[in-house]
N, C-alpha and C positions, 0 to 999 in steps of 0.2 A: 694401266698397270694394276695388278692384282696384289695386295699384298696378303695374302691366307690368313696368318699365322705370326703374330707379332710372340714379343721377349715373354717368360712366364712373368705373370705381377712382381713375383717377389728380386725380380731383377732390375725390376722402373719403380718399386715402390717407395723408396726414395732417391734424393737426389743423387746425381756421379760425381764423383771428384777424381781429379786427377787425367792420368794418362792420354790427355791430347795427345801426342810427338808417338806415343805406340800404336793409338787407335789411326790414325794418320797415316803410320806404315804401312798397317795389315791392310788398311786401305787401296794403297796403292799396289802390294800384293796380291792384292784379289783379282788386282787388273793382269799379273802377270801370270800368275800358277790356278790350276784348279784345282787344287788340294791347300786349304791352310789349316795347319791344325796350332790351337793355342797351349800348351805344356805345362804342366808347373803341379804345384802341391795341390792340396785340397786348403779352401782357404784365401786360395790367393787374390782370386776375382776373375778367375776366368768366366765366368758366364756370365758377370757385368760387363764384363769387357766385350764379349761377343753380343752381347744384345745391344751393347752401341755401336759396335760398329753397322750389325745389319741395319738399323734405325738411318747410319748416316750414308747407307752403302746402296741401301734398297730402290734409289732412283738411278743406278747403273744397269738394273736387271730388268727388262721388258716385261719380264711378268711376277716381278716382285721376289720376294723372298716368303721363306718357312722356318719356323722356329720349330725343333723337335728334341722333348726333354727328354731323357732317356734313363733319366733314374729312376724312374716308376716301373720299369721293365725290365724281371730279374730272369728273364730265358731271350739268350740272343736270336732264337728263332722267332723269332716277334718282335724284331727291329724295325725290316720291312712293313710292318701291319702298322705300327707306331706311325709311320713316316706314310703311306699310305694315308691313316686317318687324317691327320693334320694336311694334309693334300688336300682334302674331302672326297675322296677314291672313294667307292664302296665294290666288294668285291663279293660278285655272283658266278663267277667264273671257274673254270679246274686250274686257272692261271694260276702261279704263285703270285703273292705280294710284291715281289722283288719284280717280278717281270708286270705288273699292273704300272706298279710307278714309274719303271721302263718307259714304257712305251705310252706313259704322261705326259714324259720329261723330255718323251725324244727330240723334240723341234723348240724345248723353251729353251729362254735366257733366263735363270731362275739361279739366285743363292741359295742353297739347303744347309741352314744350320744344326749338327749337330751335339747337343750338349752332354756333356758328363760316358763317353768311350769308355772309360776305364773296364767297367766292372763286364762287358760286353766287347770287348774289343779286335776280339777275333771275328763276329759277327758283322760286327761294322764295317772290318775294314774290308774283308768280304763283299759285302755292300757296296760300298763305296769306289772299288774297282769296277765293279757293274757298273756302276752310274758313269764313273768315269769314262767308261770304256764306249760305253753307248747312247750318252746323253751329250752329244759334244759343247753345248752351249751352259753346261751347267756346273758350278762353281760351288765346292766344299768348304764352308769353318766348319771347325769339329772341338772340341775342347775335351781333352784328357789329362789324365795325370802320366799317360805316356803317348809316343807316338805310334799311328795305324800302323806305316812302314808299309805302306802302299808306295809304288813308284812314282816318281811326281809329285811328290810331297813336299811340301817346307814349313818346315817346324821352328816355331815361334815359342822360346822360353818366354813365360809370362814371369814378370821380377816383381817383388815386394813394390810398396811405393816408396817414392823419396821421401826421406821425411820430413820435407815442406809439405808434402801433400799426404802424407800421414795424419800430419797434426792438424791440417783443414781437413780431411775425414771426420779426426775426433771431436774436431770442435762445431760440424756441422752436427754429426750425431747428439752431441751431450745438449747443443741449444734444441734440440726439441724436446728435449726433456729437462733443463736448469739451464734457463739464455745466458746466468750468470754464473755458472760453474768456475768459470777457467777467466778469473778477473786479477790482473797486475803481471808484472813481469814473472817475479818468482814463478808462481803458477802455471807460467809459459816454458818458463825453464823445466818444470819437472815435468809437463806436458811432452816437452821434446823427448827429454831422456825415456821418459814413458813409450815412448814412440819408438824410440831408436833398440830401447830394449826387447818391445812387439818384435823386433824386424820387419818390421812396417809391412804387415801381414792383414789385407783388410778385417776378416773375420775376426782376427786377435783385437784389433782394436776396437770394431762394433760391439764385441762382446766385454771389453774393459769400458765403453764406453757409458754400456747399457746401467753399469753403476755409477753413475755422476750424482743419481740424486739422492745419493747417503753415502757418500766418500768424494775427498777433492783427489786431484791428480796425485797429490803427494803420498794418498793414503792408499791410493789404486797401486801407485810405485810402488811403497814401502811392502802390500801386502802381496807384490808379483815378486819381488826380488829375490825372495826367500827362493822360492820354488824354482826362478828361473836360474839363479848361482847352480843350484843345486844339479839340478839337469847337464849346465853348461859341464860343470866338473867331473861329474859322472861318468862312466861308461855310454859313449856313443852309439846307440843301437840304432838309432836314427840319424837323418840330416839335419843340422841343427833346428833350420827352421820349420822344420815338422815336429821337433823340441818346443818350442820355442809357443806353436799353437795347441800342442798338446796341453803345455803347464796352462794357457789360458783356457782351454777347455774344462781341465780339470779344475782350476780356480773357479770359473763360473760354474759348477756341476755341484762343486765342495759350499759354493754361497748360495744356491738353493735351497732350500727347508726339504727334510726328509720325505714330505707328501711329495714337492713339486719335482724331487730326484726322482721317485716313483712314478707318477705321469712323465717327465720326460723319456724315462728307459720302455715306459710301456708302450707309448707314442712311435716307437721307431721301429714298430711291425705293421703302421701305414704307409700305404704304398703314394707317393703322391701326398694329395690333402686326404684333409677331413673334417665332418661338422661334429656339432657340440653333441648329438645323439649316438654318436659311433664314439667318443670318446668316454662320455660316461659309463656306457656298456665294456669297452676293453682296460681304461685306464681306472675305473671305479672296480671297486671290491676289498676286498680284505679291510686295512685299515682305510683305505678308502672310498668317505660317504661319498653317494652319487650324487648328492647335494655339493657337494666340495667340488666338485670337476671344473665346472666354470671360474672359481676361486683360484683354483694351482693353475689352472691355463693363464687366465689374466697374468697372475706372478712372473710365469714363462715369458708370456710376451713382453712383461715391463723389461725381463731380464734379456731379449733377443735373442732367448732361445728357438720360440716360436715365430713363426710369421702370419701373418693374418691377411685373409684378400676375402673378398664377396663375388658371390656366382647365384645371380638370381633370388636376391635378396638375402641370402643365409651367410652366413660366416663361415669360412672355411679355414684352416691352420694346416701347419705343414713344417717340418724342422727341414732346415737344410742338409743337403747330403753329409759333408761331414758330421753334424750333429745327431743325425740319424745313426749315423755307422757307431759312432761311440756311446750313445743311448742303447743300440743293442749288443754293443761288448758288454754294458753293465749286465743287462736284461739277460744277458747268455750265463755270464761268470755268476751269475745269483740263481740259476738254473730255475728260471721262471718262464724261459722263451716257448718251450712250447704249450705251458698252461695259459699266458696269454697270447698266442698265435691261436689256438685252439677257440679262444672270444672271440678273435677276429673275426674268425671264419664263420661262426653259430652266425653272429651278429649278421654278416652279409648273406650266411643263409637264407635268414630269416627276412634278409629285403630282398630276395631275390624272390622269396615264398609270398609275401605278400605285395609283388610286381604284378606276377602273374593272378591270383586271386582277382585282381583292381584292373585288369588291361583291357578288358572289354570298354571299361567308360573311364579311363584315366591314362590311356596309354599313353596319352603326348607327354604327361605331366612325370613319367615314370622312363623315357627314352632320356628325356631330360638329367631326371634323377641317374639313372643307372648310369650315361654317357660322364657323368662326373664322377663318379664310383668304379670306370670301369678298372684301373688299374690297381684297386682292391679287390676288384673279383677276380683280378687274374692270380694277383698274391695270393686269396683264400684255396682258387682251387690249386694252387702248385704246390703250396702246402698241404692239402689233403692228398692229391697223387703224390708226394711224395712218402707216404704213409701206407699202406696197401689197406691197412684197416681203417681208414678213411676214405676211399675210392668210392664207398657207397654214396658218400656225403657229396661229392663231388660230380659224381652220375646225375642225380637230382638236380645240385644248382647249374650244372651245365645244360641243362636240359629246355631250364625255364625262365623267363619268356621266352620262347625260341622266335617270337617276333619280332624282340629287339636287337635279337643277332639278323636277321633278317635285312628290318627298317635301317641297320647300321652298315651293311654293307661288308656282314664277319662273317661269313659263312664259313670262310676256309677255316677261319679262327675256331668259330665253334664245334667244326668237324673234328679239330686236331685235339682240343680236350676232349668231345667224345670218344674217337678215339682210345685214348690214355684212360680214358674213367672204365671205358668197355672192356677191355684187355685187362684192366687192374681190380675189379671188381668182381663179387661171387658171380655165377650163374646165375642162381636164381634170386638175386638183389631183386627185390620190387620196381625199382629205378627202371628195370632195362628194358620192360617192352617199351615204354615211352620216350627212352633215350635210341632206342635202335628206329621208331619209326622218326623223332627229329632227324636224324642224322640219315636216314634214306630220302627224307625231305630235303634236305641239303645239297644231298648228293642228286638228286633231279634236276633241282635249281641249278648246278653246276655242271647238268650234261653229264654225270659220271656213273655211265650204265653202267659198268663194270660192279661198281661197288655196289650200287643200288640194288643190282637182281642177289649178293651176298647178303645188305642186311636184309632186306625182303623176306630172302629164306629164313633166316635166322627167327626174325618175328613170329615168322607162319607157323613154326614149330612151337615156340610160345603159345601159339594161339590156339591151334590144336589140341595142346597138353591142358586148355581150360575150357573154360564156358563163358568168359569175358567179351559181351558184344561188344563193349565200347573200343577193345581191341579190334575186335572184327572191325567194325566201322572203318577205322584209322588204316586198317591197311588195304579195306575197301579205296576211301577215297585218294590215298599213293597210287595205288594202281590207277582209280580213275584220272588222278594228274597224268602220270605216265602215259596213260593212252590218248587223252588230248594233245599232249606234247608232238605225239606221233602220227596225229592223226587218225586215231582208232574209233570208230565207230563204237567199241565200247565201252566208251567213257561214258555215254549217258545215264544206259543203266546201273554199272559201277556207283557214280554217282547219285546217282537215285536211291540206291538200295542206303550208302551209306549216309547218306539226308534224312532220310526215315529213321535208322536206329538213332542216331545223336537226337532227333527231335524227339524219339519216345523217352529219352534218359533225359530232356531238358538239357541238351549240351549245347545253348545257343550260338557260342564263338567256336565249337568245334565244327557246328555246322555250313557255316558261313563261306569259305573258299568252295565245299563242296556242291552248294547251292550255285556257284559260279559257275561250278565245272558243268555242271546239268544244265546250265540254261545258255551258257554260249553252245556246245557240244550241242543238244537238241538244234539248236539254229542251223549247224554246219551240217549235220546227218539228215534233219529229217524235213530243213527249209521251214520249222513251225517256228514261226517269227511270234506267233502269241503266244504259246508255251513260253518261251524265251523270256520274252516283256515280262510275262508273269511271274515267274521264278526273279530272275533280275531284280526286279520292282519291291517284291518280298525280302530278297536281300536287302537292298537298301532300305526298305521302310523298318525292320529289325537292329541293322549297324545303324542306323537313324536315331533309333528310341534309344539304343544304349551309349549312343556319343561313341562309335566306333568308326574313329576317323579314315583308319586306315581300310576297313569294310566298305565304307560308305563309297570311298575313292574304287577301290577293288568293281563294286556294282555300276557303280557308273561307266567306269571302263567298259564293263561288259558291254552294256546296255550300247556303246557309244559304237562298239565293235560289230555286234547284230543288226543296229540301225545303218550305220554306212556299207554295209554287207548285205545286207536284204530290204531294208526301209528307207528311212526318211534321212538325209543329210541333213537337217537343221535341225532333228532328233538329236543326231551322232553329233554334231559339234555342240549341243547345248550341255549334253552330258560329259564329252570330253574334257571341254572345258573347266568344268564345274569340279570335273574329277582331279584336273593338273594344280587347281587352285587346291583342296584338299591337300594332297601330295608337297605341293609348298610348303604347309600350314603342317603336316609330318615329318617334313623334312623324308620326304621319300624318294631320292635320286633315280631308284629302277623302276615305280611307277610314273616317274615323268619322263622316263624316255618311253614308255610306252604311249602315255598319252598324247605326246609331241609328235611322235610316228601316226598315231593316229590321226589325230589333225593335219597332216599331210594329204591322208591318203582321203578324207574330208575334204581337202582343197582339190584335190584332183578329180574326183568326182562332180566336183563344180565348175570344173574346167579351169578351178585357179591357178594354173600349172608354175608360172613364177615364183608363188606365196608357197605352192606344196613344195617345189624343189628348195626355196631358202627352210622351210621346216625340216626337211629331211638331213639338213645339213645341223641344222641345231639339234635334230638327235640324234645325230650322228656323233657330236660332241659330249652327249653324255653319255650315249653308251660306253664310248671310249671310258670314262669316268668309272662304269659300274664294270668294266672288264669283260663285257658281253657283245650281243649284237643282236639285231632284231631276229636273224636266222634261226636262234636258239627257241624260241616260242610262236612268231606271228609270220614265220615265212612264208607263208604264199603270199598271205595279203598285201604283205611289206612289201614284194619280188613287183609282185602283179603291179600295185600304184607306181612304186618306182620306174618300173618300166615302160609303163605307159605315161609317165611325167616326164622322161627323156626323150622320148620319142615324141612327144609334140613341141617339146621347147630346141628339140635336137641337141647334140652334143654343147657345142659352145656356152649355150646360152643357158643350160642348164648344170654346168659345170660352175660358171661363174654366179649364179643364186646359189647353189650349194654352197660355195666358198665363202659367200658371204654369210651365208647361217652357220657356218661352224668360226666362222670368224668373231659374231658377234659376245660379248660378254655374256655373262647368266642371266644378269637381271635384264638387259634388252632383247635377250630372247625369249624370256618369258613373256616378255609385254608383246613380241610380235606375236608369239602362238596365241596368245590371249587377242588379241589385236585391240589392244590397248595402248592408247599415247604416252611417251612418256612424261612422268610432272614437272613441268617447265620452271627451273630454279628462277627466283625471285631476280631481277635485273637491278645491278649494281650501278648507284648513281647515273639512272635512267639510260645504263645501258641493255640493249635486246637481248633477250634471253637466246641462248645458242645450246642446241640440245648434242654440239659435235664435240667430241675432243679435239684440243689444241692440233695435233697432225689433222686431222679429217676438217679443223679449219682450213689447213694450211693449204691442204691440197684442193680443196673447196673453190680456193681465193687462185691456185693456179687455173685449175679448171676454168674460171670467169678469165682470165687472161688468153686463155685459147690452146695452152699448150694440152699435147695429146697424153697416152698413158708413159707412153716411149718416153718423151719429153720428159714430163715430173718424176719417173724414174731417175733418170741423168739429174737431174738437177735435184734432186735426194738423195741421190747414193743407195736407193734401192731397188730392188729386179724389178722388169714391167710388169709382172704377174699380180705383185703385191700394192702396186700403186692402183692397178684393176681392181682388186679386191677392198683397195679401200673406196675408190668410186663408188662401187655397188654398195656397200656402205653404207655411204652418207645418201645414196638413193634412198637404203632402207629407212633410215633413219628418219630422212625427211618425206619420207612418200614421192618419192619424184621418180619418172621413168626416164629420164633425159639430163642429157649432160645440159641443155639449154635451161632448164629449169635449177639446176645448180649455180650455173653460172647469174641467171637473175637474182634469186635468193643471195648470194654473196654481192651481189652490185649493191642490191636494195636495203642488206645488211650496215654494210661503210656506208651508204648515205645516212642510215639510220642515227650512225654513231658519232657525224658531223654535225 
């Protein structure tokens, strides 16, 4: 079982109380409908609620469940991308998002949690018809403040809690902050009524709770009552108990200190989280020093306004969606929103500016960074497109790193602001020869001639109207891609020409893919396997010196492709290899399906033909992953091994290795391409370490009894295909070629254990 994607922190970060008998329900909903959506106010705990149940739900679903927050994404055209990443898709394809995770999803049993619909909810539900429609094994929560009203739906009003379990909320929250707050009966009595007033509205109470340690219950009562009488009696413009967490909003807002009302309203033009460095910058200014920042936040958080989680050491904070939406009603009605939307944005300008500056020798550290920032960069740039006199601004940060849109698997993503930034921005913006040659870069990567030969032109005309070689270069080496891609004999020189100007201008990382393109390309044309080596070699000993991980991998590939192609196979796997570890260590999903394809076609030139066909099967699984296929770049060679690995294993036999490499997990497919063991967990009370999952025990222990595949199907309740598949398997697993060698193994196993 995979489980991706657990609950956001701020959902487990502290304890649950309450709703056994509801969570219980949806539980066993889940087993009946594929649509459950949870309903109710903001406030109420819906996505406490949903993150326990996936927690207690997630060993129904064969391959686990996915948590996807969806408040951090304010254009429902990037729902799918959202739900994608959290997958770990990455998408190199013309495919949309929607149709990626399609045909991810198609064959799992998988729960997709989706949180916070509202604000997106024509999108979603859009969505989620797809998935329905063509994912049959896969299972919707969704949590809104309305329902999708997709067919097959069943919708679950989420209710206030009892107020037994209101007041064990309040009094779990107030003892981690005063154990002795809420001591004698009285106390308890004004505690309930305290509660019963909330309408037992979790957020209302966390945030009444948040002041236990300078007010008793009585003082919390006396100082809500005023407010909530008020409201009650009033003009109902609302449902009471959207009243009801209003008045404590506003109560906790009104008990703030004027700095910390300022950082909270300023705060709630973060998309997601954020560190203590992007705070100071948008929440600091005017009266407030940048020295204070840290100050008013701590206040926040004593107050539970804020939430606080860690991500690779650092602090991150993050207000809850309600709390966000009414931080920026204040922010808006003080007509402050767009002078600080406006920090926002400089702010992640400026780390998008010096990402790219630092990516030659810091990239890992910077995919890292920006992958937690991503849904402030999307904030920043939709707020500059949606400005036209901001587009320029926009052009530029979409632009760059354009190899973390890349390494991430967003190319569609990054095309689509391209896109929007191009169309909205001057002509002659500075931005656009370098936003027009990323985005014809995208469009290769995606197979998408069409547009490619359009920005192409576009640039060329740019490039004419100046004297800008570094421009020449850049649309030198596009073309030099494009004609490797095709097969064009003139990619070397292309390549060549543009290797030269970026080295005469010191453009070492501009140079670097181009230097690929010439030395695999010379190999194919002109069979000079030492040119090749040499160029290659240069690459990496350059991406070497500067810590460019993702170069370093890029050369080695090459180098790994030339050799099984024209040289040495113990060349080509030593590099391969070396290159897939790399690519790990990047977290690069489309350089390890190459490299994994490669190592196939490694094994078959060895006459490995078993070990090539379970590898082709393992990259076969991620290409699926990246939305691509080997066809799109390394076709012949891919075509060529594969077919001559079929044809000596013949059909059957090479059908079932394949199956079992698309079969195996990521981490044991890595260690077979690697052909590495895996690390044999520590044996429990001098029991033998067993490197199989409990079914692949199971079937293991029939195996040694004699029954056939037919057999242990029937007596599993699953098709014979799949009991085969998990045979081959536990071959792999254990190195064995024989069902007799299984069946020893399992005998010698239970004597072990006697």
């Amino acid at each position: 079982m995979d489980v991706l994607s657990s609950a956001p922190v701020s959902a487990e970060s502290t304890s649950y109380v309450g709703r056994a008998q509801e969570g219980a329900a949806i539980r066993r909903l889940l087993g009946q409908a594929r649509l459950v959506t949870l309903a109710g106010p903001g406030g109420v705990g819906k996505t406490r609620l949903a993150a326990r149940v996936m927690r207690d739900s997630v060993r129904a679903f064969e391959h686990g469940a996915v948590f996807v927050e969806l408040a951090p994404v304010r254009d429902g055209a990037l729902v799918a991308n959202l739900v994608a990443d959290r997958l770990g898709l990455q998408d190199r394809s013309d495919a949309s998002a929607t149709r990626i995770v399609i045909e991810h999803l198609r064959h799992q049993t998988r729960l997709l949690v989706l949180d916070n619909c509202e604000h997106v909810i024509d999108a979603c539900a859009g969505f989620v018809a797809e998935i329905l429609a063509e994912c049959p094994r896969v299972v919707v929560l969704a949590t809104s403040r309305q329902s999708l009203a997709v067919a097959g739906e069943r919708l679950v009003p989420v209710q206030p809690l009892p107020t037994a379990d209101a007041v064990r909320l309040f009094l779990d929250r107030a003892a981690a902050i005063w154990p002795d707050a809420v001591d004698g009966e009285a106390a308890r009595q004004e505690l309930t009524e305290l509660c019963r007033r909330l309408d037992g509205l979790p957020l209302a109470i966390e945030l009444a709770a948040a002041r236990i340690r300078s007010l008793s219950p009585a003082q919390i009562l006396d100082r809500l009552s005023g407010r909530l009488t008020l409201l009650t009696t009033g003009p109902r413009l609302a449902p009471p108990r959207q009243q009801t967490l209003r008045a404590t909003i506003d109560w906790s807002y009104e008990l703030c200190t004027p700095s910390e009302r300022t950082v909270w309203k300023r705060a709630s033009v973060f998309a997601g989280s954020f560190d203590l460095d992007a705070a100071v910058q948008v929440c600091g200014g005017g009266d407030i020093a940048p020295g204070k920042v840290l100050d008013l936040i701590d206040g926040l958080l004593d107050k539970s306004v804020l939430i606080r989680h860690d991500e690779q050491g650092t602090a991150r904070y993050r207000l809850l969606e309600v709390l966000r939406e009414y931080g920026h009603e204040h922010l808006t009605s003080d007509g402050e929103q767009d002078e600080i939307a406006r920090l926002h944005r400089d702010w992640y300008g400026r780390l998008v500016t010096l990402a790219d500056e630092e990516w030659l020798s810091r990239h890992l550290y910077w995919i890292e960074r920006l992958t937690r920032e991503h849904a402030n960069l999307r904030a920043a740039l939709d707020w500059s497109l949606a400005r036209r006199q901001e587009a320029g601004v926009a052009l530029a940060m979409a632009s760059r790193p354009f190899e973390y849109w890349l390494l991430r698997g967003l190319s569609s993503e990054e095309r689509r602001w391209l896109d929007r930034a191009l169309a909205a921005a001057a002509p002659d913006h500075p931005a656009r020869p370098f936003a027009l040659c990323v985005a014809a870069l995208h469009a290769l990567w995606q197979g998408d001639h069409e547009n490619l030969g359009r920005l192409l032109d576009e640039v060329e005309q740019l490039a004419a109207a100046g004297t800008d070689e570094e421009l020449t270069a850049r649309i030198l080496h596009i073309r030099a891609f494009a004609a490797m891609m095709a097969g064009g004999p003139e990619s070397v020189d292309l390549a060549a020409e543009a290797c030269a100007i970026f080295r005469a201008h010191g453009l070492v990382r501009a140079e670097l893919h181009p230097l690929f393109i010439h030395g695999v390309s010379i190999a194919y044309r002109d069979r000079d396997l030492a040119t090749a080596r040499r160029l290659l070699s240069r690459m990496n000993a350059v991406a070497t010196e500067h810590g460019a991980t993702f170069y370093q991998a890029m050369s080695l590939f090459g180098l790994a492709v030339v050799e099984v192609e024209f040289g040495e196979t113990d060349a080509a796997a030593e590099a391969a290899a070396e290159a897939l570890r790399l690519d790990v260590l990047a977290g690069d999903l489309h350089g390890r399906a190459y490299r994994i394809d490669t190592l196939a076609w490694i094994a078959t030139r060895r006459g490995e033909h078993s070990r090539a066909a379970t590898l082709f099967g393992i990259a076969a699984t991620v290409w699926d992953r990246i939305g691509t296929s080997p066809d799109f770049a390394v076709a012949i060679p891919h075509r060529r091994h594969l077919k001559r690995t079929r044809q000596e294993l013949g059909d059957a036999r090479f059908d079932e290795a394949f199956t079992a490499g698309r079969l195996l997990p990521d981490e044991d497919g890595l260690r077979y391409a690697l052909d590495e063991r895996a690390p044999e967990p520590e044996p429990a009370h001098g029991e033998p370490a067993n490197p199989l999952s409990p079914r692949e025990t199971e079937i293991a222990e029939l195996v040694a009894e004699g029954l056939t595949n037919r057999d242990i199907s029937t007596k599993l309740v699953i098709s014979p295909r799949t009991a085969e598949t998990h045979v081959q398997h536990i071959m792999t697993k254990l190195g064995f070629h024989s069902r007799a060698q299984i069946a020893v193994w399992s005998v010698s196993r239970h004597t072990e254990l006697i």
